[in-house]
N, C-alpha and C positions, 0 to 999 in steps of 0.2 A: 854309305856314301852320303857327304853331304847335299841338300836339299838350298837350290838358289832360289830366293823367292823373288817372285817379279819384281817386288820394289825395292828389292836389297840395293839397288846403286845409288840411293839418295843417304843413307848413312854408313854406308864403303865411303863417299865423297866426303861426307861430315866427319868421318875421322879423318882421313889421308889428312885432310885439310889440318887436324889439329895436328897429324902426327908427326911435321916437320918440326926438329927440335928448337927452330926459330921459331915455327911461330907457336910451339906450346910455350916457350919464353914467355914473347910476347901476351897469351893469355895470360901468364900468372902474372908479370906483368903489371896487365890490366884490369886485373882482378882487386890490385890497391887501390886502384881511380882509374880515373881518367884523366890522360897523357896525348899530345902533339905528337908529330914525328921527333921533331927537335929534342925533344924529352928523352923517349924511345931511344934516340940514336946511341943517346950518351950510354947503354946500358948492351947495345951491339954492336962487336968490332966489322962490321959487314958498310958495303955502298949503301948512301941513302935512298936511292933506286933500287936497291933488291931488297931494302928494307919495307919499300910502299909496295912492292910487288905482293910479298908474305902479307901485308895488312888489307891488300886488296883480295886477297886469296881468302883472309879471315872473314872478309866484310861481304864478298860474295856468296858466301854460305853462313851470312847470319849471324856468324858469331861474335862479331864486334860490328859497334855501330859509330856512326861519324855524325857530329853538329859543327857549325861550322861558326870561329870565333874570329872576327873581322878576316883580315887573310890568312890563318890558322886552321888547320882542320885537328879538332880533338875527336880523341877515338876512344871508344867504352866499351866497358866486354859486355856482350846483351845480355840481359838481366835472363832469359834460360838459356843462356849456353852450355852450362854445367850440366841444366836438364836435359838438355838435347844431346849431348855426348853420351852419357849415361842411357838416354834413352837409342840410342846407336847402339848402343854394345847386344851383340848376338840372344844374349838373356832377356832383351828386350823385344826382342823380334815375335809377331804375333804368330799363336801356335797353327799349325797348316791341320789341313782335313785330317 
């Protein structure tokens, strides 16, 4: 049987969060630059409100980050998000007693 370790829901979250195929898009994405919504949109057939929702879901766990260009907001994939996914994955998980 598998063993849940206390703090396994902080990277259960940090996947879920990549694992909507919007917003892994979105990461690869962002992974060429850094991109606007308005940018963004043109590359998903989706609302521009369920588009900020998915960048707001990235951005709440870290994974992309926002500066803000006069009334533009650009978005960037954080420079460890790859290592933080990676570091999510169960092989990563530290070994228990």
């Amino acid at each position: 049987m598998a063993r849940i370790w206390p703090d396994a829901s902080a990277p259960v979250g940090l996947l879920q969060a990549a694992a909507d195929p919007v917003r892994w898009t979105v990461l690869a994405r962002l992974a060429e630059g850094t991109a606007c919504v308005c940018e963004l949109q043109e590359h998903f057939p989706i609302a521009a409100n369920l588009l900020s929702y998915h960048l707001r879901v990235l951005r709440d766990n870290g994974l992309v980050t926002t500066s803000r260009r006069g009334r533009w907001v650009d978005y960037s994939l954080a420079p460890d998000a790859w290592q933080r996914l990676r570091d999510a994955l169960p092989g990563s998980l530290p070994e228990g007693p």
